[in-house]
C-alpha positions in Angstrom: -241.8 -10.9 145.1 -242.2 -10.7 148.7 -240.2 -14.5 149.0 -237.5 -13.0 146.8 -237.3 -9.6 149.2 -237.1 -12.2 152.2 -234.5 -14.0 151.0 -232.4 -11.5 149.9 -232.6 -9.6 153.2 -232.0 -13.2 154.9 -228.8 -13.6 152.9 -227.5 -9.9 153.5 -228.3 -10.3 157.3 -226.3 -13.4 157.3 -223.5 -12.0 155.1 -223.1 -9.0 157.7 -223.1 -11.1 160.7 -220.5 -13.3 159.5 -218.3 -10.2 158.5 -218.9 -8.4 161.7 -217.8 -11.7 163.9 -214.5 -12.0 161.9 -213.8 -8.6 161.8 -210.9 -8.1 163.8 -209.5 -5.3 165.7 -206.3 -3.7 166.1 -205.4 -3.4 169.8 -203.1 -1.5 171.5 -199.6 -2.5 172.1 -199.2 -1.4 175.5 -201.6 -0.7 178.1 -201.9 1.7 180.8 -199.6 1.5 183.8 -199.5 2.7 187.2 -202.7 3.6 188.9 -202.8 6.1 191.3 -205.1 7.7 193.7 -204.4 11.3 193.0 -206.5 13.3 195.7 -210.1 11.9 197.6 -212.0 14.7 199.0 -215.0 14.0 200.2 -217.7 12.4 197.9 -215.5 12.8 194.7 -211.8 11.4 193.4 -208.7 11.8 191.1 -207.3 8.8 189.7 -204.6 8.8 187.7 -202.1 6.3 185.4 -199.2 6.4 182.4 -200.8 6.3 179.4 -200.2 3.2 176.7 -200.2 3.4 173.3 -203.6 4.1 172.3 -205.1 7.4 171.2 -207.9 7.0 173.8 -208.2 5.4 177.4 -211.6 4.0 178.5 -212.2 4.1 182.6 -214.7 1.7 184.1 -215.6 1.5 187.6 -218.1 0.0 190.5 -219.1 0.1 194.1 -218.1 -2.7 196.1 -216.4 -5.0 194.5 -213.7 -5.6 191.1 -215.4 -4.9 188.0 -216.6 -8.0 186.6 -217.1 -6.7 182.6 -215.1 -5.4 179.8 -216.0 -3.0 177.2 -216.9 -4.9 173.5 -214.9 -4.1 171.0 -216.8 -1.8 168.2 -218.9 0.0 170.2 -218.1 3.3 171.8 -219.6 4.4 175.9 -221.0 7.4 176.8 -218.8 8.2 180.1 -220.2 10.9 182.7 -217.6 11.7 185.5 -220.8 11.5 188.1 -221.0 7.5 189.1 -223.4 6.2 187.6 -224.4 8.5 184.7 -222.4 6.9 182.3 -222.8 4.0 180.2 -223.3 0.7 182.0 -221.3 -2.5 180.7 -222.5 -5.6 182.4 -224.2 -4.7 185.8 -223.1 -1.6 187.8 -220.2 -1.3 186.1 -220.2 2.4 184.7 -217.9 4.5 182.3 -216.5 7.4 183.9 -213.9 8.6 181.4 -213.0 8.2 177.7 -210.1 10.3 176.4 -206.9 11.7 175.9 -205.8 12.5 179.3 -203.8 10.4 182.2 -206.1 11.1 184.5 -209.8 11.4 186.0 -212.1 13.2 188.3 -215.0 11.3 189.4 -218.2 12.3 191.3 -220.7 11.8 193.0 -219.7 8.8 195.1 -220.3 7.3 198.4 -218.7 7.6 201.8 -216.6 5.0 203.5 -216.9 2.7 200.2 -214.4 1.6 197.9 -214.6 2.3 194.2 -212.6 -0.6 191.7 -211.3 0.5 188.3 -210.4 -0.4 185.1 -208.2 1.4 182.6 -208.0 0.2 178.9 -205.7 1.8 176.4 -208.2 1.7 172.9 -207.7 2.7 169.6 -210.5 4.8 168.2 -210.5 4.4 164.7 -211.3 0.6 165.2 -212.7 1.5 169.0 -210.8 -1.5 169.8 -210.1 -2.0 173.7 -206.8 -3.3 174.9 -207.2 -6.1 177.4 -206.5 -7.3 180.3 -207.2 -3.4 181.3 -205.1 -1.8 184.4 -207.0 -2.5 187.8 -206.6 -0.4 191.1 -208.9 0.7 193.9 -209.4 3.9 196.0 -211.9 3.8 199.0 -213.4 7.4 199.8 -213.1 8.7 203.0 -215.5 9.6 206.6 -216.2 13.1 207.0 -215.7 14.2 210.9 -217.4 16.5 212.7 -215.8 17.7 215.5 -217.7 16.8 219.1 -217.6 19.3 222.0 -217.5 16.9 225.4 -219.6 19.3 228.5 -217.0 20.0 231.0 -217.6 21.3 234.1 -216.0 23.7 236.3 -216.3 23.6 240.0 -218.2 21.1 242.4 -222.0 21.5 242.2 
């Protein structure tokens, strides 16, 4: 009985595998367009873009460099607006933003560093991601303090 149990769960594992690797996905038509850099202030930032043709957009972003991973197809992020709270896809590359909207706040970031995105128009029903995503890059800004220079009046 316990061959029979095996064997049967063998043969559904395999049967579900196969359909979930042909499965296809229906991607969007059009992708985001135009990044922008809507406001930096500080240790936060406002992106911004024209939505595609999905009912959802996905924003991914990293410290330092492009990001080097896309989102899988059939499986929804967590996103948290603070950097680094949100899912992770690949290494240090963290959601920041899933929704409806055509634009994004993010937090929690680090001076003098440039932050990479990408933007993917997806269709949630499937949660299917519409690639090549939109790219663009904002690099936060120094705070200054001013610095009062000793001046003296008069010879000593």
């Amino acid at each position: 009985m316990k061959k029979l149990y095996t064997l049967l769960f063998f043969v559904l594992f395999n049967f579900l595998t196969i359909f979930s690797v042909n499965a296809q996905c229906t991607q969007p038509t059009i992708q985001a367009s135009a990044f922008t850099c809507l406001q930096v202030k500080g240790y936060s930032m406002t992106i911004g873009w024209t939505r595609g043709n999905g009912n959802r957009v996905l924003v991914v972003a990293r410290a330092g460099s492009n990001v080097d991973a896309n989102p899988t197809s059939g499986t929804a992020y967590t996103y948290d607006a603070v950097y680094g709270a949100g899912a992770q896809i690949g290494t240090v590359n963290y959601v920041v933003y899933r929704g409806i909207g055509s634009s994004a706040t993010v937090t929690g970031l680090s001076l003098n560093t440039t932050y990479y995105f990408k933007i993917y128009e997806l269709l949630d029903a499937s949660i299917c991601y519409k690639t090549p995503p939109l790219t663009g890059n904002v690099t936060t800004l120094a705070t200054c303090s001013p610095t009062v220079q000793a001046s003296t009046f008069g010879s000593p």
